[in-house]
N, C-alpha and C positions, 0 to 999 in steps of 0.2 A: 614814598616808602614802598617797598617790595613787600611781596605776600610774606615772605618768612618773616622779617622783621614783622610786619603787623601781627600777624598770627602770634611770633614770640608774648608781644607788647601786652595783646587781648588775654594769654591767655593769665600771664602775669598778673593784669589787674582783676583778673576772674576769681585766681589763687587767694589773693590780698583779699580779698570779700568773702570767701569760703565757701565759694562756688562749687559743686560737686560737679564734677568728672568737666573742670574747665578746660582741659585740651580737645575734646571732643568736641564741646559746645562751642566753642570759637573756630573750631576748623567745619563744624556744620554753618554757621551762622553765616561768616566769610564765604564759602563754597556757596552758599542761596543768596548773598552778594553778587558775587560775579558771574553765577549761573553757568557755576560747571559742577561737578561731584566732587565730593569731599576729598577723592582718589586722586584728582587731577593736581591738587594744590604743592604736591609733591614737586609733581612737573613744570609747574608753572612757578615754583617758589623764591625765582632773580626775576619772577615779571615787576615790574613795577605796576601798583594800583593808582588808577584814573585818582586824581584829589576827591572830587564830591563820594566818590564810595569808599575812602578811605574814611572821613566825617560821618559818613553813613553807619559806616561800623564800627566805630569806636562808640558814637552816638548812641547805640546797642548796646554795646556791649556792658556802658555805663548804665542803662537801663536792668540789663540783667543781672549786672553785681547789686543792684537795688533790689533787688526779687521779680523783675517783670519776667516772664515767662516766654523763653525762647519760640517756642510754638506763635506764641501771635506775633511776635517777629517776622517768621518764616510764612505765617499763617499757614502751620503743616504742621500734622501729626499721622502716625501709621498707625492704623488700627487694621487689625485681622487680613496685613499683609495687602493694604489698600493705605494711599493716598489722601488723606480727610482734608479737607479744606476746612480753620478754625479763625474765628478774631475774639474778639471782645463780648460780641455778642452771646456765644455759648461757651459749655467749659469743655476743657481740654482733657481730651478720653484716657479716660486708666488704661490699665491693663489686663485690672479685673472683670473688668467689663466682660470683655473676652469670653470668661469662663462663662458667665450669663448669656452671651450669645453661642457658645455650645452648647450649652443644655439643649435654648433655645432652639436650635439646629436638629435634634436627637426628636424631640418629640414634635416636630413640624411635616416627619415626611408622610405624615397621612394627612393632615391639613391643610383647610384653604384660607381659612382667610382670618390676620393676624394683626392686633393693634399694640402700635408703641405708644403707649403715653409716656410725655416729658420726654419727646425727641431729642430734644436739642439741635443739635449738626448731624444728626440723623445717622449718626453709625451703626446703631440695633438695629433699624428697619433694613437699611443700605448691605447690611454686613447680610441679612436673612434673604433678601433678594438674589442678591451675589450669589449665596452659595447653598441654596434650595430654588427649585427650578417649582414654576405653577404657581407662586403664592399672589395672593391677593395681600399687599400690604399697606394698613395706613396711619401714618407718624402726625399725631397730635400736638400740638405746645400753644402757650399761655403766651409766646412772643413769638411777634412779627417777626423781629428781627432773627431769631434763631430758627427759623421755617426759612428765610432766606437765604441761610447757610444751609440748611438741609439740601434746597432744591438747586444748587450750586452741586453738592456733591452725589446727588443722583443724576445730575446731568453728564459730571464726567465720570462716574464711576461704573453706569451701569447702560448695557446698551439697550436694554429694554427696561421702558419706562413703568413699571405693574408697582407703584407707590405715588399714593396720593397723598398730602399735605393739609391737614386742618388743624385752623388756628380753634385752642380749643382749652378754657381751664377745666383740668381734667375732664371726665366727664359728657357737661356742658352743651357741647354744640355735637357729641359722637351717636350716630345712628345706626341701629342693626347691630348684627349679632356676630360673635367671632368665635374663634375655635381656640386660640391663645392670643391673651394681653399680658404684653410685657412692659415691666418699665423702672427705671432708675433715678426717682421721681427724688424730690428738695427731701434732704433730711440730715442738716444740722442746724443746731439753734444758731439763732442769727448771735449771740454773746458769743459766743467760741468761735464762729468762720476765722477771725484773724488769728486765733490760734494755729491753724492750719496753714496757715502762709496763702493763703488763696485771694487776699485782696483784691489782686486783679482780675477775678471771674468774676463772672455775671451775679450778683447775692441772690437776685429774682430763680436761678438753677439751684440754690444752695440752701436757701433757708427753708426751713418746713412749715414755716408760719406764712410765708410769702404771702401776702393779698394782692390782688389786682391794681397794677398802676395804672 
């Protein structure tokens, strides 16, 4: 099968399931397939696709018309005009966020030293490092596993290292004293998450009741 034909096929089955903005999502999805830009699929649109990534992305795409969530597909989400590296482990960053990391920004240029609790993938800390110079910052969470998404993407995102990593329920294991604590900590009831289509995130990020596993 050729890229146009797939692409048709995907986005087709995208529509059928009421996929929002499925021409996009299938020419992103396919384009982090074959590891070129979404730009390129134009040019390339009589190549013919390799079989095992043709299975690969249909295999996908079936997944997203079910609701799985493109981002852990890709394992990639842009937040504040950066690269984030996501799976399973952490949730997949708004866009409100954002705006909390402006504020965030606004009242840090006289300060030193600045805690995120409930990291996650570590985009609040990552995003304040990036783009305030001198801070001392250190990103908190309750999972192992989402502190190793963090320090995945302070490794490629930032050239200097000024963020430290503790595993920590809230609180817990944090010492000394800061100048601003931020954070975008669990808060919905665990009965409603599946109202929200969010299944596939982490419930340990979502729920406000979360206890320790």
């Amino acid at each position: 099968m050729i890229i146009k034909e797939a692409l048709s096929k995907g986005v087709s089955l995208l529509k059928k399931n009421n996929i929002d903005e499925a021409s996009l999502t299938a020419k992103v999805y396919l384009a982090n397939i074959l590891k070129i830009k979404k730009e390129e699929l134009i040019i390339y649109s009589d190549k013919e696709i390799e079989k095992e990534l043709e299975k690969i992305f249909f295999s996908g795409i079936d997944k997203i018309s079910k609701g799985y969530p493109l981002q852990y597909l890709t394992n990639s989400k842009e937040f504040m005009k950066m690269d984030f590296f996501v799976n399973q482990d952490v949730l997949i960053p708004r866009a409100d966020t954002e705006n909390l990391v402006e504020e965030v920004i606004k009242l840090s240029k006289d300060k030193k030293d600045i805690l995120d609790l409930c990291t996650g993938s570590g985009v609040i800390a990552i995003s304040l490092a990036k783009y305030v110079k001198n801070l001392n910052i250190t990103g908190a969470d309750i999972s192992e596993k989402a502190l190793e998404a963090s320090k995945i993407n302070s490794e490629n995102l930032l050239e200097n290292q000024n963020i430290k990593f503790i595993q920590s329920d809230m609180f817990e294991n944090i010492e000394g004293k800061f100048d601003i604590i931020v954070s975008n900590p669990p808060y919905i009831k665990k009965d409603v998450i599946k109202e929200y289509n969010l299944k596939y995130e982490p419930h340990l990020a979502l729920d406000r009741w979360r206890r320790r596993t």
